[in-house]
VOPAGU-2260 file (C-alpha; in pm, 1 decimal, decimal comma):
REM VOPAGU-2260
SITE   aa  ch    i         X         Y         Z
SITE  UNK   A    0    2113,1    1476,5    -615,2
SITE  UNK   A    1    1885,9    1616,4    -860,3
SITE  UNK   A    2    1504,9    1682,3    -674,1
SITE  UNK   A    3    1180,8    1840,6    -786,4
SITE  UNK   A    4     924,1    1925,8    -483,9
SITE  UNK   A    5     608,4    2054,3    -527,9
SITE  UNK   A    6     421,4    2322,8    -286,6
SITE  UNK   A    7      43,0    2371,4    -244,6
SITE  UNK   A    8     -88,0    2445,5     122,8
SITE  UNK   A    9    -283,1    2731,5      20,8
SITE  UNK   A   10    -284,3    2984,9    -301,0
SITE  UNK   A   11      65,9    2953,7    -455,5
SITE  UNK   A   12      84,2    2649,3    -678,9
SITE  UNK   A   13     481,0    2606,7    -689,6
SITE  UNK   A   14     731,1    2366,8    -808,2
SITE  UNK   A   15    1122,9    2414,0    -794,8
SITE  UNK   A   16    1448,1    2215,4    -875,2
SITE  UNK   A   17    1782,9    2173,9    -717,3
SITE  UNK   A   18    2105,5    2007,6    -668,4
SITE  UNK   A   19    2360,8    1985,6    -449,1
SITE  UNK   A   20    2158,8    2256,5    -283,4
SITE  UNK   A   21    2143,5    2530,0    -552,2
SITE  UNK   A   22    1820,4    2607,3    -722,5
SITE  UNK   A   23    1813,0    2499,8   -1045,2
SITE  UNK   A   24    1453,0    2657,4   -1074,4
SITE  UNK   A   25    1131,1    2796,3    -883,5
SITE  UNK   A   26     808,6    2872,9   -1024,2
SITE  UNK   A   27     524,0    3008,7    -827,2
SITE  UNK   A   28     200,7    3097,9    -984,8
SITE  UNK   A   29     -16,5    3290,6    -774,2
SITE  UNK   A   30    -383,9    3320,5    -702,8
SITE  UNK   A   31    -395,7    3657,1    -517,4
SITE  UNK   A   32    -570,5    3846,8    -837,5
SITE  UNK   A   33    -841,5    3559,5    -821,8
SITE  UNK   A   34    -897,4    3583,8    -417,0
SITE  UNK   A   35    -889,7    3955,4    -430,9
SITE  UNK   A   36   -1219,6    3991,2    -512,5
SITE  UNK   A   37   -1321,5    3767,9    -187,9
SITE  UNK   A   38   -1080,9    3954,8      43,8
SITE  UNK   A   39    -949,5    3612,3     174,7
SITE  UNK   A   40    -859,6    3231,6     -18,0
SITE  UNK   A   41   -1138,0    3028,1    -101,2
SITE  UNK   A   42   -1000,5    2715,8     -45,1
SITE  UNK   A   43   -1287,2    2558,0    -323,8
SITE  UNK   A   44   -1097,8    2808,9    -549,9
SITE  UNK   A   45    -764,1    2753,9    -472,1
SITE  UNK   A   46    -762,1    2402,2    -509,5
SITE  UNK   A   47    -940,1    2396,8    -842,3
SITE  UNK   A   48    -631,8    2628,1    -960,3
SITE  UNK   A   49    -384,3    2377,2    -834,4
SITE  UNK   A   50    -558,3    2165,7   -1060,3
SITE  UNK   A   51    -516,6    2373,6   -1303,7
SITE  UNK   A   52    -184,6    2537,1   -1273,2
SITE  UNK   A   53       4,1    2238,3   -1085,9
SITE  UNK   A   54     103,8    2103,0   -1494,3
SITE  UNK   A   55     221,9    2356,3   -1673,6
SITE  UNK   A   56     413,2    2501,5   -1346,9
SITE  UNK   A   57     621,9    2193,9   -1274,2
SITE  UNK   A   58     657,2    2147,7   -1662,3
SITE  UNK   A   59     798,7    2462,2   -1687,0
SITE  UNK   A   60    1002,5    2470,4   -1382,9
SITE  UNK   A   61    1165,4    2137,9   -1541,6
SITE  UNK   A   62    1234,6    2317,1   -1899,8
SITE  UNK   A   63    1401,7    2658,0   -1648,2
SITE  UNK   A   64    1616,0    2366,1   -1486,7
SITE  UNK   A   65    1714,9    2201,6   -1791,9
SITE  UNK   A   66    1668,6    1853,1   -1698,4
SITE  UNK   A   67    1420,7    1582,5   -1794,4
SITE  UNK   A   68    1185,1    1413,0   -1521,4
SITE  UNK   A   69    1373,4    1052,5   -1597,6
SITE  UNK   A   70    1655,7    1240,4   -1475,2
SITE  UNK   A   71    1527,3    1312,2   -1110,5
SITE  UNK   A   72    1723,4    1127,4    -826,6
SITE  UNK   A   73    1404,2    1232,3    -551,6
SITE  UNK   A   74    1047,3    1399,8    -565,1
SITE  UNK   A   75     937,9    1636,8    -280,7
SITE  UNK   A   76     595,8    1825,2    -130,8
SITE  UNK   A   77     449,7    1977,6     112,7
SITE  UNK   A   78     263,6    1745,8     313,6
SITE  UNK   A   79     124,4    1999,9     552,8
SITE  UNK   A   80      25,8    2187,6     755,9
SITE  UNK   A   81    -244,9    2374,2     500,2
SITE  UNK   A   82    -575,0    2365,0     338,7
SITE  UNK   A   83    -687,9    2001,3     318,2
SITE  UNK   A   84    -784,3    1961,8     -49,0
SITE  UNK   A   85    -497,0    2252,7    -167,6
SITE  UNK   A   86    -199,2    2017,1       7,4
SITE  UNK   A   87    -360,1    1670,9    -169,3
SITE  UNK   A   88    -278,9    1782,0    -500,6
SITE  UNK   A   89     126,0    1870,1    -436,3
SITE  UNK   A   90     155,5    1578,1    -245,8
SITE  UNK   A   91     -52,2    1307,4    -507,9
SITE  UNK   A   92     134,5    1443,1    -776,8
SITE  UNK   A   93     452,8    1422,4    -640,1
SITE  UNK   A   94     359,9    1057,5    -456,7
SITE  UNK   A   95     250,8     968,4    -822,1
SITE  UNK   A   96     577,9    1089,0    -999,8
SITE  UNK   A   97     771,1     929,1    -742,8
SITE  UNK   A   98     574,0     583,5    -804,9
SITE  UNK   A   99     606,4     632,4   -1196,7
SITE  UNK   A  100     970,8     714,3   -1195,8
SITE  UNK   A  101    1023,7     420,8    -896,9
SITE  UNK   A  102    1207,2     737,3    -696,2
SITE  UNK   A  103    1188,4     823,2    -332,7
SITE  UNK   A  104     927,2    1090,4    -206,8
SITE  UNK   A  105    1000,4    1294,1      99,1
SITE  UNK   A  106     688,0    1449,5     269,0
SITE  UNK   A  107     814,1    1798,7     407,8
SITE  UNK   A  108     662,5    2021,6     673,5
SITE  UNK   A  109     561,6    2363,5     543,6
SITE  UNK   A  110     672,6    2577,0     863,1
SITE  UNK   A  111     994,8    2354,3     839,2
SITE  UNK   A  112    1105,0    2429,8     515,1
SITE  UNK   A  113    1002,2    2795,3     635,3
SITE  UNK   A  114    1226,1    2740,0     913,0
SITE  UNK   A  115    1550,6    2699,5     748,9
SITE  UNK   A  116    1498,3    2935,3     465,0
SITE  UNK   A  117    1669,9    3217,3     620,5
SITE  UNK   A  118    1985,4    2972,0     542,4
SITE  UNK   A  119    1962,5    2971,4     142,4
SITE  UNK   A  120    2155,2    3225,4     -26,8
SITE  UNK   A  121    2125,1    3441,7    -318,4
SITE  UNK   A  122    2290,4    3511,9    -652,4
SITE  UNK   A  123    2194,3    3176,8    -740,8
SITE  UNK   A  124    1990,2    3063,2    -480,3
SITE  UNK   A  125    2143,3    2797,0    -271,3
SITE  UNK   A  126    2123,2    2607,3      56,2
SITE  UNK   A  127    2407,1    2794,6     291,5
SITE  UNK   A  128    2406,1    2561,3     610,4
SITE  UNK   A  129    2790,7    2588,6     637,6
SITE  UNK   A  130    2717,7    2936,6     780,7
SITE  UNK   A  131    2448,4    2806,7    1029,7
SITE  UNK   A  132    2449,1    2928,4    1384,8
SITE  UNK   A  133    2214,7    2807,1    1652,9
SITE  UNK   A  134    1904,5    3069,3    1640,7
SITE  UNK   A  135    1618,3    3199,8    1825,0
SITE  UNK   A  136    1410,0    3196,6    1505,6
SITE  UNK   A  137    1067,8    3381,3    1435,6
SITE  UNK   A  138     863,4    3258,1    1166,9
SITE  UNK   A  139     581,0    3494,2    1086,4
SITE  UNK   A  140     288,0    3482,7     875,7
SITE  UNK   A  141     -83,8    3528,4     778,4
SITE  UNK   A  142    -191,4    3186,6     954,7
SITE  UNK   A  143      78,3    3123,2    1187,5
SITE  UNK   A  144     324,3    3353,5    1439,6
SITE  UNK   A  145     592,8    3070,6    1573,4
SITE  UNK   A  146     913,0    3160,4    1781,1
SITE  UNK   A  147    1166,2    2835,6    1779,9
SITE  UNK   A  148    1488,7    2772,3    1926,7
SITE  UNK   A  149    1689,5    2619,5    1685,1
SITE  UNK   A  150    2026,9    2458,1    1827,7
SITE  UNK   A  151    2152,6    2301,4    1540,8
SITE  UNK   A  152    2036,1    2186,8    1168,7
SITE  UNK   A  153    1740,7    1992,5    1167,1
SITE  UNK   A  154    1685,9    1974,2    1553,4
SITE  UNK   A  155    1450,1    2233,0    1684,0
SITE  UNK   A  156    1263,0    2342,0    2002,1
SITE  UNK   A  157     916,9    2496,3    1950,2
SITE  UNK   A  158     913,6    2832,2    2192,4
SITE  UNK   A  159     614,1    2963,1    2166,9
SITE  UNK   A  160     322,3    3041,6    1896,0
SITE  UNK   A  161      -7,5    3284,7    1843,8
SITE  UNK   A  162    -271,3    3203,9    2102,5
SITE  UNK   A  163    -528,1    3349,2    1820,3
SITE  UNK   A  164    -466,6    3555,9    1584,9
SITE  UNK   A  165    -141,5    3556,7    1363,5
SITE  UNK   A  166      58,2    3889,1    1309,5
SITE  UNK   A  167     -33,1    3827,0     929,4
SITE  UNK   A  168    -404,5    3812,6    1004,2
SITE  UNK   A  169    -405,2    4125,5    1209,4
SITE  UNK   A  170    -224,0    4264,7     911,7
SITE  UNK   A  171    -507,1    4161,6     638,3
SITE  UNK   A  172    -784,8    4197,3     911,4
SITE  UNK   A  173    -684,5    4591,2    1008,7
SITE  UNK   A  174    -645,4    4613,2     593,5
SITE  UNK   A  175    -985,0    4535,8     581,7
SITE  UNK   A  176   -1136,3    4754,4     860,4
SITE  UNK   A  177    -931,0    5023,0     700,2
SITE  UNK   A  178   -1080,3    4979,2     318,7
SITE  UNK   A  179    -764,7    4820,0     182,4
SITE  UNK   A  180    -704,9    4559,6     -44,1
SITE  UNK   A  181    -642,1    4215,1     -16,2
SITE  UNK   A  182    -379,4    4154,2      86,3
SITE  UNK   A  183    -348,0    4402,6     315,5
SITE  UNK   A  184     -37,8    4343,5     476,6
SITE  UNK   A  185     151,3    4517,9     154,1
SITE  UNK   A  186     -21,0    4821,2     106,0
SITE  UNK   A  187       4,1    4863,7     497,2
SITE  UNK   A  188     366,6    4864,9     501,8
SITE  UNK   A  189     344,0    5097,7     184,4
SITE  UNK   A  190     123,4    5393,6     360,2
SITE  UNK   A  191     334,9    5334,8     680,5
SITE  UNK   A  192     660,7    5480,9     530,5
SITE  UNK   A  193     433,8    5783,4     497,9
SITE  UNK   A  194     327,8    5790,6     833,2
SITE  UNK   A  195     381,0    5849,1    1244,8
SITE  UNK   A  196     431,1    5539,2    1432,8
SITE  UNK   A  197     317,8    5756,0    1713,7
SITE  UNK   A  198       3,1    5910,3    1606,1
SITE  UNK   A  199    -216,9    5632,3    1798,3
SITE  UNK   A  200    -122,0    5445,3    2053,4
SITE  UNK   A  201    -236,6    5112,8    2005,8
SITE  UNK   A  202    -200,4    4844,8    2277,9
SITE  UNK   A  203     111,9    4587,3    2258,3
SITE  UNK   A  204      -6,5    4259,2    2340,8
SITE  UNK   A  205     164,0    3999,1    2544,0
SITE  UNK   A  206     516,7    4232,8    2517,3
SITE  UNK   A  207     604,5    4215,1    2871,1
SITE  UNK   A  208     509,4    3829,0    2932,9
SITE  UNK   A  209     771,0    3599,3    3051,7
SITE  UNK   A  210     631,3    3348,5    2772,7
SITE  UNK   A  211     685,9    3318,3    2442,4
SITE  UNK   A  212     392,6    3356,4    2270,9
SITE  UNK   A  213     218,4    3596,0    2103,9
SITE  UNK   A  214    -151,1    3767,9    2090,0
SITE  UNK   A  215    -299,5    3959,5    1823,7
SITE  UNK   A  216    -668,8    3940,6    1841,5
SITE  UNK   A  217    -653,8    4231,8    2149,4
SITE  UNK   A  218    -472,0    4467,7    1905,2
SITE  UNK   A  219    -722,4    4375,6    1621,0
SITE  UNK   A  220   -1044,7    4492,7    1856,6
SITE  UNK   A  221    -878,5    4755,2    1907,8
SITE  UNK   A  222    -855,8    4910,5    1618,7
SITE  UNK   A  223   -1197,8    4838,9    1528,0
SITE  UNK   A  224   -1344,7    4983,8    1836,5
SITE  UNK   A  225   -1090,6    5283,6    1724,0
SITE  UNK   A  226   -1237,2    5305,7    1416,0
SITE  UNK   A  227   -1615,3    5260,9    1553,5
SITE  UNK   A  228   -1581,0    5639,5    1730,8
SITE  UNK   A  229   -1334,9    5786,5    1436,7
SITE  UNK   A  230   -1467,4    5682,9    1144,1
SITE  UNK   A  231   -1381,3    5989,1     945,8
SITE  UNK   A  232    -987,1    5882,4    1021,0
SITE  UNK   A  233    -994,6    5605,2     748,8
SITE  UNK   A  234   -1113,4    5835,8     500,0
SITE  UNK   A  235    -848,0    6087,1     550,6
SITE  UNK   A  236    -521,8    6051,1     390,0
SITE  UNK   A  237    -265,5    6152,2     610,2
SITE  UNK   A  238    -479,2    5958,1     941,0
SITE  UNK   A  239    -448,2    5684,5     703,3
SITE  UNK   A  240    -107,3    5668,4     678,9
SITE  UNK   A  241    -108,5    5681,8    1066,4
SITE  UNK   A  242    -336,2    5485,5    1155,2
SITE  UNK   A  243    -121,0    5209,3     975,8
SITE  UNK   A  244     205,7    5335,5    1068,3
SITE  UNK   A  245      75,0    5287,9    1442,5
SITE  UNK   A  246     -63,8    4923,5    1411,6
SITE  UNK   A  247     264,2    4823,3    1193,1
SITE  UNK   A  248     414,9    4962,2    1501,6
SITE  UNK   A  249     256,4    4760,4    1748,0
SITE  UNK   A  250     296,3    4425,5    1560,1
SITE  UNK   A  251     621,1    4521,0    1508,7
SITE  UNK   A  252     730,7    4595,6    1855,6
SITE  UNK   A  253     574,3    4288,4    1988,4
SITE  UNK   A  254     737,1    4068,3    1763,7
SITE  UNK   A  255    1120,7    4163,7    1794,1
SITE  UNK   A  256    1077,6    4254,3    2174,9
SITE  UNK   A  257     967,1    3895,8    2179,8
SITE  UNK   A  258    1253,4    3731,3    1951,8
SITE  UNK   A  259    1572,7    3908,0    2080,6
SITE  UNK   A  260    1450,1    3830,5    2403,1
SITE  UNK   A  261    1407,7    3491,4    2389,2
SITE  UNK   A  262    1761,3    3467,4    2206,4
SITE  UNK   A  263    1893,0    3628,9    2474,7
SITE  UNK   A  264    1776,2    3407,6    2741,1
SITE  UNK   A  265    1942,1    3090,8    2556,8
SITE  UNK   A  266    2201,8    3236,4    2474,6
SITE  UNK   A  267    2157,5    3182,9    2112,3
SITE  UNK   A  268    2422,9    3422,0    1872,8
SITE  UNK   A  269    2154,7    3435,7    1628,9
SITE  UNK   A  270    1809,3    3540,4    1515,6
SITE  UNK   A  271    1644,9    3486,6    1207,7
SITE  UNK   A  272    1317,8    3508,6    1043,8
SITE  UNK   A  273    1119,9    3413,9     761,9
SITE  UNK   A  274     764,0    3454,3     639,3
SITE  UNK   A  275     537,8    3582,3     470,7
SITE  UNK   A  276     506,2    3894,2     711,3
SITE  UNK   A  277     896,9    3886,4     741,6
SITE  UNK   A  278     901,5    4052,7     332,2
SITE  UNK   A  279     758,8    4352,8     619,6
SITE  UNK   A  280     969,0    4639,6     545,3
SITE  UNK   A  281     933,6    4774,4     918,7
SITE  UNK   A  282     986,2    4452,0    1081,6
SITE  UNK   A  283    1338,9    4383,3     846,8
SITE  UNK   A  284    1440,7    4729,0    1005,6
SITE  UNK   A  285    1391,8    4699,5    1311,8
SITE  UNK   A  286    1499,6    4346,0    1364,5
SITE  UNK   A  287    1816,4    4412,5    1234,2
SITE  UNK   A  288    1820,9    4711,0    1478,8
SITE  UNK   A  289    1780,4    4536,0    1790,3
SITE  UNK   A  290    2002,7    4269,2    1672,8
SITE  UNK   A  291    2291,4    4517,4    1612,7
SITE  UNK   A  292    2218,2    4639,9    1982,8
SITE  UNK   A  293    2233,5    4301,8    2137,1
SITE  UNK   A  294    2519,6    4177,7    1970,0
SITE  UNK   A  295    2313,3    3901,8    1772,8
SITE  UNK   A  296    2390,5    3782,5    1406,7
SITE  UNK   A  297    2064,1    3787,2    1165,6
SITE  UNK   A  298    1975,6    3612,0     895,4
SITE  UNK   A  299    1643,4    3717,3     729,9
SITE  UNK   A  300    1513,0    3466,5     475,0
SITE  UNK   A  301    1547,7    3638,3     102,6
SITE  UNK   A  302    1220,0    3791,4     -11,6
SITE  UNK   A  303    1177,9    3589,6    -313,7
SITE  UNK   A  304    1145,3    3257,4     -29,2
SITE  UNK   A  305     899,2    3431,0     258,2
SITE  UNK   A  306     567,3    3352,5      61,7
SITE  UNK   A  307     521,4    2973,5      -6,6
SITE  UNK   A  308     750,7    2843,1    -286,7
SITE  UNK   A  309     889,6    2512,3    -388,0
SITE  UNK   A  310    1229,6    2607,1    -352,4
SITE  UNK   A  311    1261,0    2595,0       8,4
SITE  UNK   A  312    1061,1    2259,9      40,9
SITE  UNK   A  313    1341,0    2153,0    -225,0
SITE  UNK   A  314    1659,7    2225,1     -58,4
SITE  UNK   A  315    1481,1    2102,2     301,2
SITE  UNK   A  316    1435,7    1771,2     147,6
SITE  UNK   A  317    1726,1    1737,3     -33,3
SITE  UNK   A  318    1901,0    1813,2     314,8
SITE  UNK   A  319    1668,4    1542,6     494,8
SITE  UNK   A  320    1759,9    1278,8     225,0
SITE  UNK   A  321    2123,1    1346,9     206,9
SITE  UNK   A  322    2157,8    1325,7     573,0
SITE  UNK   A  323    1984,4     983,9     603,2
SITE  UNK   A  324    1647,6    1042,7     694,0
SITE  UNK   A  325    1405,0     791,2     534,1
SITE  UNK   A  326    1209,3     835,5     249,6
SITE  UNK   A  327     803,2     894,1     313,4
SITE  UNK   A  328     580,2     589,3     220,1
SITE  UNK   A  329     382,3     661,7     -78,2
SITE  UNK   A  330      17,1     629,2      71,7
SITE  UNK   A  331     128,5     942,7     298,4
SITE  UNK   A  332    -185,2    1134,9     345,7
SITE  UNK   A  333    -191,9    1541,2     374,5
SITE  UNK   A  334    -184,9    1670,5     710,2
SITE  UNK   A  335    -345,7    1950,9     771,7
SITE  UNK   A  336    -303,8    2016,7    1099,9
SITE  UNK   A  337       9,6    1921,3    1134,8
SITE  UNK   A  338     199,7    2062,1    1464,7
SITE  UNK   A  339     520,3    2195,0    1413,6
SITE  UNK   A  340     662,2    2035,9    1749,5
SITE  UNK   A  341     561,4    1685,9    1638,4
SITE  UNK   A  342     860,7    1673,6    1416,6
């Protein structure tokens, strides 16, 4: 099966193409230089460069793959969840190529194809679901903080998600109160590797609840209040590096105290996690850590798929189509809110 999918839920305008479950090609053109100067996505932006970019990107994601659009077997996008007007253009201009070529379109769920990207491999790229275990898996990012119990391929349990703020947004939102750039969440994990994770003892919210979800907004105040009576901190070098070395910490704690314990208490032989805030060098480290220590298998979704892309939307509906799931009518509208466990 030869498939194109298109992804647009919030700043990456993406298109990718595969068969048999290898990516043929993924292009992802990226508005962080044009948000940058906002600190945050204008959605009015965003989707005017989805206009713009959506094109030329799936044009030349075609010419990487080497194939001609009369040659696609199925046409893929994210239907949600996402900004409203960002997700209509993937999904009416993959709705419309479906219509013109008289193909099936598969509407895919963004956390979803998220979901089972820790099970594509590299060097090519390609779906690996022959090696799939059932997983406690942790999907992490600047809008969303999701723990799922996954038992087998395309069945899942939703465990537990953020309350208020995402681990991503306390990322960008400390950036900020710290003078860094958007987005913040790089440049954090940068100065970290500088710094001591034990210079400031931030709080670790939620750690020691029996649930499964998580709480970031606590931490967040927290470091502003911090910052309120040491101002001086953020314009010193080495407190810099602290300061985020010791909120990295605390995200970081939370979040894989939370995971391996969950996969522990189900019995689950694996963990994996994918993301946006899973490309976190910290996190990657000490995941694999605790994992080691409690005997658990990880899978941690390549770098190149934990910000959106196409190419994971691709191989998830490929997968959905080959297994006999229908295809998605054609007057499918985007979804923005669209809740994980209503799949």
């Amino acid at each position: 099966m030869l498939l194109l999918a298109f992804e647009t839920s919030c700043d990456e305008t993406s298109a990718a193409v595969v068969r048999e479950g290898r990516v043929l090609a993924s292009v992802v053109s990226s508005q962080i230089a044009l948000h940058a100067e906002y600190g945050g996505v204008v959605p009015e932006l965003a989707t005017r460069e989805h206009l713009r970019n959506l094109q030329p990107v799936a044009g030349a994601a075609l010419r990487q793959a080497g194939v001609r659009a009369g040659e696609l077997d199925a046409v893929a996008a994210t239907r949600g969840p996402g900004l409203p007007n960002a997700l209509m253009i993937g999904l009416k201009a993959a709705q419309a190529a479906a219509f013109a070529l008289d193909r099936p379109f598969v509407a895919i769920h963004h956390h979803e194809a998220h979901l089972y990207s820790a099970w594509v491999a590299r060097d090519p790229l390609r779906a690996d679901f022959e090696s799939f275990q059932p997983n406690v898996s942790l999907i992490v990012s600047g809008g969303h903080t999701l723990l799922l119990h996954v038992p087998e391929p395309l069945r899942h349990r939703l465990l537990g998600s953020t309350l208020d703020d995402a681990a991503g947004e306390c990322f960008d939102k400390t950036g900020k109160l710290l003078g860094l750039p958007y987005p913040a969440g790089p440049h954090i994990d940068r100065l970290a590797r500088e710094g001591n994770p034990r210079a400031f003892d931030f709080p670790r919210p939620m750690i020691a609840d029996s649930n499964d979800d998580f709480s970031f907004s606590g931490l967040k105040t927290s470091v502003r209040y911090f910052l309120q009576k040491q101002p001086e901190l953020a314009e010193d070098p080495a407190a810099l590096r602290d300061l985020c070395a010791s909120v990295q910490a605390a995200i970081v704690d939370v979040l894989v105290s939370k995971t391996v314990r969950a996969a522990r208490r189900l019995r689950a032989p694996c963990v994996t996690a994918s993301g946006g805030v899973s490309c976190n060098s910290r996190l990657r480290e000490a995941l694999a850590t605790a994992c080691r220590q409690a005997g658990l298998h990880l899978r941690l979704a390549d770098p190149t798929l934990c910000t959106d892309n196409a190419a994971m939307v691709a191989i998830l509906a490929e997968r959905k189509l080959l297994g006999g799931a229908p295809p998605t009518p054609l007057d499918a509208e985007p979804d923005p809110g669209w809740a994980l466990d209503q799949l």
